[in-house]
C-alpha positions, 0 to 999 in steps of 0.5 A: 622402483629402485633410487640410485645416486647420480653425480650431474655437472652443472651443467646437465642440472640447469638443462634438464631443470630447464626440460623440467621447466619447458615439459611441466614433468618430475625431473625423475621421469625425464631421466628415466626417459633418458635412460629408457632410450639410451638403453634401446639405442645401446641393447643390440644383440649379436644377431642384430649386427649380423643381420642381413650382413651377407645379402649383397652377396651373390652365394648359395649359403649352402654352397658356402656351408658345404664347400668350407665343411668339405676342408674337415 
């Protein structure tokens, strides 16, 4: 495990001493928490968002494929 150096406003200090308080856990796990779930809301792929985007339209996909390869 790495250790990096992180500047905290006053303000993030007295709230996550008050989470230390309130879950009885090292302060370091509960940023690691943080960061672990900043990551799986943030670490999308292309794929993702593309997913699904066409499925309220009523086309053939090879239709589609082949009528815009007709234009070559």
């Amino acid at each position: 495990m790495s250790r990096i150096l992180v500047d905290l406003s006053e303000m993030q200090i007295s709230q996550l001493a008050a989470l230390v308080e309130a879950q009885r856990r090292p302060r370091a796990a509960i940023v690691r928490d943080a960061i672990d779930a900043y990551i799986a809301t943030h670490n999308r792929t292309a794929g993702a968002d593309a997913f699904g985007l066409w499925k309220h339209r009523n086309v053939d996909g090879l239709e589609y494929q082949r009528e815009l390869r007709s234009e070559w």
